[in-house]
N, C-alpha and C positions, 0 to 999 in steps of 0.2 A: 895486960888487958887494955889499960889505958892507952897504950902503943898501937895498938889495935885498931883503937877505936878511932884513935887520931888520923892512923891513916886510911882507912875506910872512909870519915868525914874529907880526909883531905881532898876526894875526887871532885867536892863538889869548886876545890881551888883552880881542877884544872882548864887549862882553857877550851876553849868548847872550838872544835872545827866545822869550819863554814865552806857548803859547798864551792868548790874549785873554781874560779871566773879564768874565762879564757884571756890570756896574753893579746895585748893588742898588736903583737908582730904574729896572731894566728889566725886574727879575724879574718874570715873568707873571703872578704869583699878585698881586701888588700892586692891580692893578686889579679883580681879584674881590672882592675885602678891599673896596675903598672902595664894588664898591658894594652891597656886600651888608651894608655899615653904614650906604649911603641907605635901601636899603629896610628894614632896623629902626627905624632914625630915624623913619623917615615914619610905620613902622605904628603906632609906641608913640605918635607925637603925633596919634592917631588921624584922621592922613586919608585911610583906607581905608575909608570908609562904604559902599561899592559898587564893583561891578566895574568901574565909569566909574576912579571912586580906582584901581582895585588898577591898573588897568593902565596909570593916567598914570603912578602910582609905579615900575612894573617899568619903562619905556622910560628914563624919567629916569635910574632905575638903572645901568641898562645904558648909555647912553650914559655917564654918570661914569665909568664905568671903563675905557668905549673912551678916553676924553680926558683921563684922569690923567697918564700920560703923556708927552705931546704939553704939557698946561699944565706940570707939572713941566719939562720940558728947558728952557721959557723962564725960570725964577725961578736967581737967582745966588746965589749963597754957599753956607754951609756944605749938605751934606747933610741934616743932621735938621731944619734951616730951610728949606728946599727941600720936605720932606715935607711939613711940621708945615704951612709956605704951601699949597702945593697942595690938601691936604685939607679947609683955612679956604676957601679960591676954592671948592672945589668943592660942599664944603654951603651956602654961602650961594648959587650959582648952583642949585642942584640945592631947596634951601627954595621958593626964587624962584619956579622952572618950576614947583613941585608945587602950593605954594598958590596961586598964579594960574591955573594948568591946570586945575585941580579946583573952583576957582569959580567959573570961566567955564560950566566943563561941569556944573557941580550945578545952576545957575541956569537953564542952557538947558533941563534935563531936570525941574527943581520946574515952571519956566512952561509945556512942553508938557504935562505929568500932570497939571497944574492946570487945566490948559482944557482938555482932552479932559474930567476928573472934572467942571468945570461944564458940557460941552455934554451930558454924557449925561446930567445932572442936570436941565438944561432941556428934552433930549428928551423926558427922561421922564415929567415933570409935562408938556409938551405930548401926547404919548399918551394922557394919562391924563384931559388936559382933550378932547380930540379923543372919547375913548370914552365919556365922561359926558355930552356933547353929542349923541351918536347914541343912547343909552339915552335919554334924555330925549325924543329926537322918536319915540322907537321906542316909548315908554309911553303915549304922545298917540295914534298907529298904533292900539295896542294898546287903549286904549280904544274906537275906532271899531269894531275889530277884536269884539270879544267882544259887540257892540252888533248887526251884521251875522250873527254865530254866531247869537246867539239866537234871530234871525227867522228861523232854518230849521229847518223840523219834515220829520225824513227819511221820517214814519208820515202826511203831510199824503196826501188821497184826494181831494183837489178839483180843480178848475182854478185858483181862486184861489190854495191852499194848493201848487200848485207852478210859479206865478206868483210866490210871493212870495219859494221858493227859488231861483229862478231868480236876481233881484233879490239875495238875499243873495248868493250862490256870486260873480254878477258883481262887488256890492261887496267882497267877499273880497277877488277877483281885482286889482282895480285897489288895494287897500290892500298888499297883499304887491309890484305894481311900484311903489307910491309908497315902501315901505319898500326896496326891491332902490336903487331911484333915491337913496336917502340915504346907503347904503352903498357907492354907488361913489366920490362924494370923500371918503368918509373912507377908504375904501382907497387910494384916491390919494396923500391927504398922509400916511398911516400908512410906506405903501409908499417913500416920498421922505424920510423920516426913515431909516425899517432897514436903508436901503442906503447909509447912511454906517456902520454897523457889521459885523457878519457875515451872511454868508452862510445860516446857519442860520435867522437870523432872517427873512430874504427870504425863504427855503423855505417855514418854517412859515407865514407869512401869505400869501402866495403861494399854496399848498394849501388856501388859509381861504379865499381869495377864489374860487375854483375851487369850492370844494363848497358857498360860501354858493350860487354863481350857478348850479349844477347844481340843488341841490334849491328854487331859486325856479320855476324850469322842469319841473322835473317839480311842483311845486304848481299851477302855472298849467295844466298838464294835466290834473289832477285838477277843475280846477272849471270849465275846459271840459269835459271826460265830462260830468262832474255837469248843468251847465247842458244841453248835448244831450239828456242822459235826462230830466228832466223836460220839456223842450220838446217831447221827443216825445211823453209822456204829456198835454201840451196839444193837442199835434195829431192825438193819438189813433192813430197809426203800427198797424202789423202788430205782433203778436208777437214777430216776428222781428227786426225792427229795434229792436227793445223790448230784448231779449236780447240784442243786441248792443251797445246802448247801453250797458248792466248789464256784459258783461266787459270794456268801453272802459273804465268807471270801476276796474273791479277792477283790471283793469293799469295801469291808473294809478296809484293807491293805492299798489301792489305795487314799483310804480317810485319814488314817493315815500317809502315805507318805507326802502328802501335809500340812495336820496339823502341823509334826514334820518341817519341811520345814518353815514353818510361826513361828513356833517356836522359831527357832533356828535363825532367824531373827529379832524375838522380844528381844532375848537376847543380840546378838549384836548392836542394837539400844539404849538399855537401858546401856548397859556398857559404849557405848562410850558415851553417857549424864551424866552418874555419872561423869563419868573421866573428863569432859570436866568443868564440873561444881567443885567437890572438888578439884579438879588438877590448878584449874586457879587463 
């Protein structure tokens, strides 16, 4: 009974447990600590050159400080040796990810920027070789062109003299499709180039090709009237048909006016989109 009793009183020998305080290799803030001295580290040794940098350096970050932790529980002995390890592991592996992360990724994004900067480079001397080769057959045109002009006298009263207009207006005619005919591949391969870049750029020549090929058509109308009105003045027609001949050309003319007009609009639209774009 005494036996008993002794040990029944002996609880009050034993030692009393105190709630559990957390380890200082657990306190929470520790891991914000290690990595918000990765991410100083990284900046000061400057390999935040771009947002590619900034934000391989914030995940690394952030991962150190999820795994400070977890690597600290496995290193033995003292405490402040346990730190002092941890912290060494952790910027040599965190060094590691960053410089090799960030010159994998600087490399891959210098070699795309560099060859995008040489194809637009080689587009654009090929534009430019493409546009001085259609100016060049269009000035040969244009010789022909002002050669046919001059053979037509609008004041001619003969038969001869609107025979010979006739003749011009047709050669006109067939020099503005042999020009329209030059201009369609080079809009072709203009058009197969700017649709590797924007949109804008499609637009603008797109609306150039449209208003070139509009006011060739209404030009080709105008030198039909023309050619009708004098043929009728060869075959000496009615008055009436004479007259009608005369506002055939005037609407044509009237049609042509506004074509070239949209034209000459689509050209300056398209300039300033090339310029805006190679220029920038």
């Amino acid at each position: 009974m005494d036996e008993e009793k002794k040990n029944v009183g002996g609880a009050k020998n034993d030692p009393q447990i105190s709630p559990a305080k957390p380890l200082k290799s657990e306190r929470w803030f520790a891991g914000y600590i290690v990595a918000g001295f990765v991410l100083w580290l990284a900046q000061s040794n400057g390999f935040d050159k771009n947002t590619y940098d900034t934000t391989i350096i914030l995940v690394v970050g952030i991962l150190c400080g999820v795994f400070y932790h977890r690597i600290k529980a496995r290193i033995k002995g003292k405490e402040w040796l346990r730190i002092v390890g941890t912290f060494l592991i952790i910027e040599l592996i965190a060094g590691g990810l960053i410089g090799f992360s960030t010159a994998i990724v600087n490399h891959f994004v210098d070699t795309t920027t560099g060859a995008s900067l040489v194809s637009s480079a080689v587009d654009g001397n090929k534009l430019t070789q493409l546009t001085n080769s259609l100016n060049t057959t269009l000035t040969g045109i244009q010789t022909q062109w002002d050669q046919a002009q001059n053979s037509i006298d609008e004041n001619a009263d003969s038969n001869s003299g609107y025979l010979s207009n006739i003749s011009g207006y047709q050669t006109l005619q067939n020099l503005t499709d042999q020009r329209y005919a030059d201009f369609v591949p080079y809009s072709n391969q203009v058009e197969a180039i700017l649709s590797k870049y924007s949109t804008e750029l499609t637009d603008a020549f797109s609306q150039l090709s449209t208003a070139t090929e509009n006011a060739k058509s209404a030009e080709d109308a105008v030198f039909t009237a023309k050619v009708n009105y004098y043929q009728a003045l060869v075959d000496q027609k009615s008055d009436a048909d004479i007259q009608a001949d005369i506002s055939a050309v005037n609407s044509a003319v009237d049609q042509f006016n506004q074509a070239q007009q949209a034209d000459t609009q689509a050209q300056t639209n398209w300039q300033t989109a090339y310029n805006k774009f190679f220029s920038s």
